[in-house]
C-alpha positions as CSV (number, residue, x, y, z in Angstrom):
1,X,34.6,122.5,24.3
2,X,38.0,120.5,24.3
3,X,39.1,118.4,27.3
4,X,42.2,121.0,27.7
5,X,39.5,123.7,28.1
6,X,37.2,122.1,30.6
7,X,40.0,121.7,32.6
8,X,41.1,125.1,33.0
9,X,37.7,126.7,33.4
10,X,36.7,124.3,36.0
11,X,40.2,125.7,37.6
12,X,39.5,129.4,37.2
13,X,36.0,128.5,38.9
14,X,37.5,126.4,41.9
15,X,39.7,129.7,42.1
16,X,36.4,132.0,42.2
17,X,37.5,133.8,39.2
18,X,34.2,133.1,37.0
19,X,32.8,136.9,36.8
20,X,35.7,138.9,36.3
21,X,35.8,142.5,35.6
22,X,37.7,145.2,34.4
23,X,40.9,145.3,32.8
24,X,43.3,144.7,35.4
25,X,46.9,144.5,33.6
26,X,45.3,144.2,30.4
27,X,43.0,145.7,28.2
28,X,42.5,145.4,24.5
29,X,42.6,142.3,22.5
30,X,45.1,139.0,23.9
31,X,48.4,137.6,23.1
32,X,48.4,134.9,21.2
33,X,50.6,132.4,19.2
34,X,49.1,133.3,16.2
35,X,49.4,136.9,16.3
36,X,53.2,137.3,17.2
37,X,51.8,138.7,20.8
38,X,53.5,136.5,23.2
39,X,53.3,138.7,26.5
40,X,50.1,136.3,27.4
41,X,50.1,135.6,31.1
42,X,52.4,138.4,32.0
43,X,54.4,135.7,34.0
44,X,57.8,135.2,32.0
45,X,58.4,131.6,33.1
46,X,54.9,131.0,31.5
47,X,55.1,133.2,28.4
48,X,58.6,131.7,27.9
49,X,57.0,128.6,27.1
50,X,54.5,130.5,24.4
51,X,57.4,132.1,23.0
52,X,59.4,128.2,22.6
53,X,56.0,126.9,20.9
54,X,55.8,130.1,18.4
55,X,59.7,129.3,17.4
56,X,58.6,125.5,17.3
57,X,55.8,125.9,14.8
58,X,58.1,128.6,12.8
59,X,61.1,126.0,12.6
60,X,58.9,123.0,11.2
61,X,56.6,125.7,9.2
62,X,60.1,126.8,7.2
63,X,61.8,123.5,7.3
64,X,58.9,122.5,5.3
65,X,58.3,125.3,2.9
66,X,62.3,125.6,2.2
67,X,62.0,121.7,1.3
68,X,59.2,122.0,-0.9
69,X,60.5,124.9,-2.8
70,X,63.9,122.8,-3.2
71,X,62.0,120.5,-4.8
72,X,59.8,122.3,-6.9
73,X,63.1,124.2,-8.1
74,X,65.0,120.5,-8.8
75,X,62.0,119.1,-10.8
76,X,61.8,122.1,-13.1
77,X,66.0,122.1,-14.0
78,X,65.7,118.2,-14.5
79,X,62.3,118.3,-16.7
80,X,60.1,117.3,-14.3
81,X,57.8,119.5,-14.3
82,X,57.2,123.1,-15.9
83,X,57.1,126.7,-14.8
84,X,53.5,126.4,-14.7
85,X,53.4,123.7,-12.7
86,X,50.9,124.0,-9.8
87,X,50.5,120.9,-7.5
88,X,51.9,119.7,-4.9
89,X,54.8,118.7,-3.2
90,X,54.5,114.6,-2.4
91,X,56.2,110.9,-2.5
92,X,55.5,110.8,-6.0
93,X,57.2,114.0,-6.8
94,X,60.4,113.1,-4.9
95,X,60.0,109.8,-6.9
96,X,59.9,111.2,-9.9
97,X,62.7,113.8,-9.5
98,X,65.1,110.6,-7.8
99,X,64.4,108.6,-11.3
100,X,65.1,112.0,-13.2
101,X,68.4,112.8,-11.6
102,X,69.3,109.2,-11.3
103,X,68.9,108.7,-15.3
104,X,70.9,111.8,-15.9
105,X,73.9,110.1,-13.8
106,X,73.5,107.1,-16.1
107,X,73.4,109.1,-19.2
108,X,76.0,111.3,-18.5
109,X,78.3,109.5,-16.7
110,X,81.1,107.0,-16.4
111,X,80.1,105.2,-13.3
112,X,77.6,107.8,-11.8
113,X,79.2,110.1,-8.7
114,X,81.1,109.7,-5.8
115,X,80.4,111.7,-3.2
116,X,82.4,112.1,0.2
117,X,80.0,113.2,2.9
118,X,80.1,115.1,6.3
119,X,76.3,115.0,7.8
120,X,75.1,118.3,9.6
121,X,75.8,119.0,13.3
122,X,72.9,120.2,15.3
123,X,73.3,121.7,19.1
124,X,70.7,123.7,21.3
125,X,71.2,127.2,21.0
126,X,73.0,128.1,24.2
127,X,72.8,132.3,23.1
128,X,68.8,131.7,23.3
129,X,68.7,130.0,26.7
130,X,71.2,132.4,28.1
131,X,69.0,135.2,27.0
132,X,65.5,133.5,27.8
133,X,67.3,133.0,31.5
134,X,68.3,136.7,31.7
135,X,65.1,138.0,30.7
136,X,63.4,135.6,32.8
137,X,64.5,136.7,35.9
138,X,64.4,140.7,35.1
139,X,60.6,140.0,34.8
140,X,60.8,138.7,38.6
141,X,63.2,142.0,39.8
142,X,66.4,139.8,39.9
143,X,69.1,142.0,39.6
144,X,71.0,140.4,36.1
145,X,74.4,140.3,35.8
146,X,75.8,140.6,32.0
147,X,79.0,138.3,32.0
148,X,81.1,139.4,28.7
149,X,83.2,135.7,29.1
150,X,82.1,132.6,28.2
151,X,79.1,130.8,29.4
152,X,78.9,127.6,30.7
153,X,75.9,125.5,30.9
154,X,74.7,121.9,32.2
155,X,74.8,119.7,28.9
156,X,72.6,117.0,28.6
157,X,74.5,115.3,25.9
158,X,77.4,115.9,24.2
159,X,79.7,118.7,25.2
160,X,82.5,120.0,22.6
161,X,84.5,122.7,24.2
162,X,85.1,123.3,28.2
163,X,84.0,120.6,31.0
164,X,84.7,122.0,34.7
165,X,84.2,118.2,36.1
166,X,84.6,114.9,34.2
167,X,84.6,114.1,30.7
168,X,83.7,110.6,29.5
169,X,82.9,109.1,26.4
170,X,85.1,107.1,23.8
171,X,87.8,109.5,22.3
172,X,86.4,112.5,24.1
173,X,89.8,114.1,24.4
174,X,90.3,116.6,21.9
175,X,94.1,117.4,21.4
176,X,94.7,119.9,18.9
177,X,97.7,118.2,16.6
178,X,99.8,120.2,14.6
179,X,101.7,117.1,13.1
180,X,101.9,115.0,15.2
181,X,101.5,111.1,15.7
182,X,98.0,110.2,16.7
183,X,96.7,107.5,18.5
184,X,93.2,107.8,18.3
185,X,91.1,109.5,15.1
186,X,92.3,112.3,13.4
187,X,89.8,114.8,12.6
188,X,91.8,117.1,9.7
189,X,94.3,115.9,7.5
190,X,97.0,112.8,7.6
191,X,100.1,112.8,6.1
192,X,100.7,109.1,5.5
193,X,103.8,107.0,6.3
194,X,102.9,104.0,4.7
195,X,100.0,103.3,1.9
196,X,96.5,103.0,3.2
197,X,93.2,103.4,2.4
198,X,92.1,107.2,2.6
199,X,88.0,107.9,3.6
200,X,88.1,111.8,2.3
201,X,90.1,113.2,-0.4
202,X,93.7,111.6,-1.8
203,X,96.2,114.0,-2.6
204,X,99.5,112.4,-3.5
205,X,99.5,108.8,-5.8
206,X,96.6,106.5,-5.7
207,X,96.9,102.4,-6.4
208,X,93.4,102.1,-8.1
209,X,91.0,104.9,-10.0
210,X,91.1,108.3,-8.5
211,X,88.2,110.5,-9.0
212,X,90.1,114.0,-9.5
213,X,93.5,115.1,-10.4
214,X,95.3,118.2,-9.9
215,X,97.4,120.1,-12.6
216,X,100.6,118.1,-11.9
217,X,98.6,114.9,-12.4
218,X,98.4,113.7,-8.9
219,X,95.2,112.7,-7.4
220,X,92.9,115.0,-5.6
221,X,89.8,113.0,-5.0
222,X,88.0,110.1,-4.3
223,X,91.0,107.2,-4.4
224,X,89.0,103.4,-5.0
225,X,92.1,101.8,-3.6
226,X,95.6,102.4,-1.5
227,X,96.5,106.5,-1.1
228,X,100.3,107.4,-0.7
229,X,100.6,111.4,0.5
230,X,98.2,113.0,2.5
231,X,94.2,112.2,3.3
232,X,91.7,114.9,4.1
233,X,89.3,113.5,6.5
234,X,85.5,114.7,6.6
235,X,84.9,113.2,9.8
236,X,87.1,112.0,11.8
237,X,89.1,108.6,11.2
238,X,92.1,106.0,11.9
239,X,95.5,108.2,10.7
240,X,98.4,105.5,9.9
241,X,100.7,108.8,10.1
242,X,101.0,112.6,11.6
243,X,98.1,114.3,12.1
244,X,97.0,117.7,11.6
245,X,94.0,118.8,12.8
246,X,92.3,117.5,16.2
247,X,93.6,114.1,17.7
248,X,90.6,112.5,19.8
249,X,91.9,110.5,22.3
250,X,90.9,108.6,25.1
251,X,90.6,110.2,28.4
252,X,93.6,109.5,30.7
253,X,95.7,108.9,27.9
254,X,99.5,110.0,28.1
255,X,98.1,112.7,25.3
256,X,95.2,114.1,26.8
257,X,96.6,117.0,28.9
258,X,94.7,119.7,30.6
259,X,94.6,121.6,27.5
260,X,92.4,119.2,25.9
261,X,88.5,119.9,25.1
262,X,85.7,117.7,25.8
263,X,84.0,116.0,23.2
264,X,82.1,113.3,25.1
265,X,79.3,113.8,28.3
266,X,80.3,116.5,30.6
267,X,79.4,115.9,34.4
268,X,79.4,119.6,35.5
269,X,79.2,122.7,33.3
270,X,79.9,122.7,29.2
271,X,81.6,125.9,28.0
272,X,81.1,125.5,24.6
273,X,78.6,124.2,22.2
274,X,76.2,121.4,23.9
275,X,74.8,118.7,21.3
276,X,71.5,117.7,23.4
277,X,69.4,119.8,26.1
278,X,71.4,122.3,27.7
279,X,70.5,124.2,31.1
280,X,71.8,128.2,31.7
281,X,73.3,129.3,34.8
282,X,71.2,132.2,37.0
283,X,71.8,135.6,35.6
284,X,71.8,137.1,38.7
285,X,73.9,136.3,41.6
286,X,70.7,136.1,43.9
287,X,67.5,134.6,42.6
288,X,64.8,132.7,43.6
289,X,63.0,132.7,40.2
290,X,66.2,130.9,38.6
291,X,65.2,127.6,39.2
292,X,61.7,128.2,37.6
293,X,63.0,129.9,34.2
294,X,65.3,127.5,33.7
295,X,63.0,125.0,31.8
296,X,61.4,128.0,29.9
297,X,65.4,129.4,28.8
298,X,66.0,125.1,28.1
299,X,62.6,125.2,26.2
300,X,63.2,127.9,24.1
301,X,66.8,126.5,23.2
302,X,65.6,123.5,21.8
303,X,63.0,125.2,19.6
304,X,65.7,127.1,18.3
305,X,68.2,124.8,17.5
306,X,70.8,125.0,15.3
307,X,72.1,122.9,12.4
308,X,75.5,123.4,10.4
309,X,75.3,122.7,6.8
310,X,76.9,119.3,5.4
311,X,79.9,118.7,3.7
312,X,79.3,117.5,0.1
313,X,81.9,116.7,-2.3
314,X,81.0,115.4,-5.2
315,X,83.0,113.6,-7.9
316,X,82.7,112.3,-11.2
317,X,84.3,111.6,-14.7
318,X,82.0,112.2,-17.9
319,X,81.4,108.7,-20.3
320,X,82.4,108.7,-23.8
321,X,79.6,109.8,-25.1
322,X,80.0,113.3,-23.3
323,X,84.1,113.7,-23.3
324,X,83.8,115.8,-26.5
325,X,80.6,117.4,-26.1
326,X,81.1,120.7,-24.2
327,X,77.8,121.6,-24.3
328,X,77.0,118.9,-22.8
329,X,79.3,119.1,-20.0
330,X,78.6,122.8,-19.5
331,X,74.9,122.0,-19.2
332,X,75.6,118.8,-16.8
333,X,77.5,120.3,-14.5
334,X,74.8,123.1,-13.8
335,X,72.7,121.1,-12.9
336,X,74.8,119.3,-10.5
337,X,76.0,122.4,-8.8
338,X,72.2,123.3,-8.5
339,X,71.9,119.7,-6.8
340,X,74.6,120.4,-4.8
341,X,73.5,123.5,-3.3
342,X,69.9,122.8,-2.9
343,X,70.4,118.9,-2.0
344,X,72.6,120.8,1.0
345,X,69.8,122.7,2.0
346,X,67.5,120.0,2.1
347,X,69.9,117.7,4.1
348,X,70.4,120.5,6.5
349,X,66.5,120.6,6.5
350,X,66.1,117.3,7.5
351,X,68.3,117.0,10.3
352,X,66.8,119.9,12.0
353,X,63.3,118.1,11.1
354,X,64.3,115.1,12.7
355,X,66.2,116.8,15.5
356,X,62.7,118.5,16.1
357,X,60.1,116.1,16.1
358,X,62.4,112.8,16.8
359,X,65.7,114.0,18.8
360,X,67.2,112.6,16.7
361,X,70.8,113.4,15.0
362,X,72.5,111.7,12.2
363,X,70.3,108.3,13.5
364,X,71.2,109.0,17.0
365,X,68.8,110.1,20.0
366,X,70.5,113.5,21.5
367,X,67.4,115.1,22.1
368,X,65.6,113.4,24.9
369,X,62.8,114.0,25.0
370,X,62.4,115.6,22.0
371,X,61.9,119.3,21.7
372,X,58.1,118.5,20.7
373,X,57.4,116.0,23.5
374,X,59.4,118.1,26.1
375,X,57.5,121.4,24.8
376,X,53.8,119.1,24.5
377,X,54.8,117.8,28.0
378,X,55.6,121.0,30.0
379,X,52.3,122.5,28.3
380,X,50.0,119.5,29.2
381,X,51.6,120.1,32.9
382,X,50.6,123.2,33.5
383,X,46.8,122.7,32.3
384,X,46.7,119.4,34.6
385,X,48.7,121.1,37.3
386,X,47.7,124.8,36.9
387,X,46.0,126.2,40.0
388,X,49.0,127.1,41.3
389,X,50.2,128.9,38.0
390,X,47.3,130.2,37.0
391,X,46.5,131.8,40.7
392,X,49.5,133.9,39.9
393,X,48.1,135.6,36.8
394,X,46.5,138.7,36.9
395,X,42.8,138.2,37.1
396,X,42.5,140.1,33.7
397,X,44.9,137.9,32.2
398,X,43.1,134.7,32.4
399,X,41.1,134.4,29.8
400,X,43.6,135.4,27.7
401,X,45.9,132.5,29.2
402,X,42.7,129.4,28.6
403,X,42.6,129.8,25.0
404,X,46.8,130.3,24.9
405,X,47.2,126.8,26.4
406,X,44.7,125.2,24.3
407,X,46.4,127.1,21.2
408,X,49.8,125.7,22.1
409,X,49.1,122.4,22.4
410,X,46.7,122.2,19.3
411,X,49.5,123.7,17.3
412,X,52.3,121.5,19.4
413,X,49.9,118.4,17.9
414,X,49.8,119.7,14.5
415,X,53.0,120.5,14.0
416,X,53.8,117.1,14.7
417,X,50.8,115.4,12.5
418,X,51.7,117.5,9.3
419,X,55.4,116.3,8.7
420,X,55.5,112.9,8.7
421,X,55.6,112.6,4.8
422,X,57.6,115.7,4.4
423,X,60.5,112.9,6.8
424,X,59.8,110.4,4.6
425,X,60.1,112.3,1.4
426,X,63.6,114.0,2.9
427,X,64.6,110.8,3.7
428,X,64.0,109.2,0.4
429,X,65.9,112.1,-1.7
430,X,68.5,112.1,1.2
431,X,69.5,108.8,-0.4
432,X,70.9,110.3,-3.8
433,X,73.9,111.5,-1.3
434,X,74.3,109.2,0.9
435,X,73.2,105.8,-0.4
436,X,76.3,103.5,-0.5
């Protein structure tokens, strides 16, 4: 019998609950993670947590199927390996398919791509929480409000949108910039008043190579030297000009007015999108179950975070060898577009991996703890701590609720055990993208 077990039954004995009887709230078989069944305990700031492990487990479980099947699909257009190909996906795989596509650049190129890149984005899901919150306290007779406006929540990180109290960070005023000068980044596009060097796309005259030109000859692409006309940004950057898009500013500034969003840490409530942990308001204008569902509603936001596909925009020019050979051209630029589609997929993959298991976002902690330590954590508390939970479960729902814990945390563990190499092996391919 596992530690996590002993522990509960000697609770349930302590709480003279040994012999029970009789249905009492339930009869028939028990929740479980397993089955879908989530209504376990019958106590929703308890089951809330089931529900966030279920949606945990189904997150990695897909992350890692979607990534293997991009694989599998990559290895077969670049001659990997054939349709009846049956291993399975590893290091060696992803080593094999790197050298494949890497050796196409190199045969079919004229100093292999260029590609301007945008990572993914990845916030809690703030229509979850809210949700989670709302149902949370209708199971405890709360009388929920539906608010059709905007919600606000505490942000533990980053806040873009709304802050009702102080904003800080380094150029956490957004100002939105129709033209206009900029003294910060500019996140858009800059029309330039003077040559300079252009991070995104060149469109106007370029001093060096440009990667792309448009029917009137002017470059529209990568520029390897000094851009005159206008540079696209994918993230935001230093604009030597007018700026259309988003200025971020510092706050305080002469051009951060009240009208300005937040893109920094938020000392109140966010109304927006909220790049870390982020806490919902009470549903209900009286209720003293809010304060317990809030870390079920947080819970379940995390395991259902989201992650915004990245920007990839690849250019290239074909080598001699390839400049008359249509065919040619025809069949290497399918297989790019298929790299280019499912390389997004697997970038957006691992982010949402890493945000998972690591809290981590584009190399930077948001997440902390991480959705699977906060989630292992909170379940480990209520074994350790339990009497009080548990002598607030119907009597027939108890054994149901032993082997739920022990469930959750076994899968919380093996969740986290089973994807190290799929990191390593997004990690690695990641590389044809954004090495450089």
């Amino acid at each position: 019998m596992s530690k996590t077990r002993n522990i509960l039954f000697g609770l349930v004995a302590g709480l003279g609950l040994v012999n029970m009887t009789g249905c009492d709230d339930i009869c028939g078989p028990c929740g479980s993670i397993e089955t879908g069944n989530l209504s376990i305990s019958g106590q929703a700031r308890l089951d809330g947590f089931f529900k966030a492990v279920a949606d945990f487990k189904g997150a990695v479980d897909f992350i890692k199927a979607d990534f293997d099947a991009n694989i599998i699909a990559l290895a077969e257009v670049y001659g990997v390996i054939d349709a009846d190909w049956s291993g399975s996906v590893d290091a060696a795989l992803v080593g094999q398919l790197k050298t494949a596509i890497e050796a196409d650049f190199t045969a079919s190129l004229d100093g292999g791509i260029k590609v301007v890149y945008a990572p993914p984005k990845c916030e809690a899901n703030i229509s979850v929480a809210v949700e989670a919150q709302a149902s949370c306290e209708a199971s405890a007779e709360c009388e929920v409000m539906v608010d059709p406006g905007e919600v606000s929540v505490q942000c533990e990180g980053s806040c873009q949108g709304g802050c009702d109290a102080e904003c800080s960070g380094e150029f956490s005023c957004a100002v939105e910039a129709p033209s206009v000068e900029c003294s910060g980044m500019c996140e858009g596009a800059c029309e330039l008043s003077a040559e300079a060097e252009c991070s995104g796309t060149c469109r106007g005259t370029c001093s060096g190579t440009c990667s792309a030109t448009d029917a009137n000859g002017q470059c529209a692409g990568t520029c390897e030297g000094m851009c005159m006309g206008t540079c696209e940004f994918e993230a935001a950057a230093s604009c030597n000009g007018s700026c259309s898009g988003t200025c971020l500013v510092e706050q305080g500034s002469a051009e951060c007015d009240a009208s300005a969003e937040c893109r920094g840490s938020c000392s109140g409530s966010c109304t927006g999108s909220c790049t870390g942990s982020a806490t919902p308001p009470s549903a209900s204008a009286d209720c003293s179950a809010s304060a317990e569902c809030n870390a079920q509603a947080s819970a379940q936001a995390e395991a259902n975070l989201e992650c915004s596909p990245p920007s990839l925009d690849i250019s290239f020019a074909f080598n001699a060898e390839l400049m008359g050979d249509v065919a040619g051209q025809a069949a290497f630029s399918a297989r790019l577009k298929e790299l280019k589609v499912r390389g997004a997929a697997i970038l957006q993959g691992t982010a949402k991996l890493k945000a998972l298991i690591d809290g981590e976002v584009n190399g930077e902690v948001v997440f902390s703890p991480s959705p699977l330590a906060n989630l292992t954590a909170e379940m480990q508390g209520f074994v350790t701590g339990g009497v009080e939970i548990l002598g607030e479960i119907p009597k027939g729902r108890i054994t149901c609720v032993i082997p739920a814990f022990e469930e959750a945390i076994t899968a919380l563990g093996q969740a986290g055990a089973s994807v190290g190499g799929t990191i390593e092996a997004q990690a690695s391919f990641a590389t044809i993208f954004t090495a450089g």
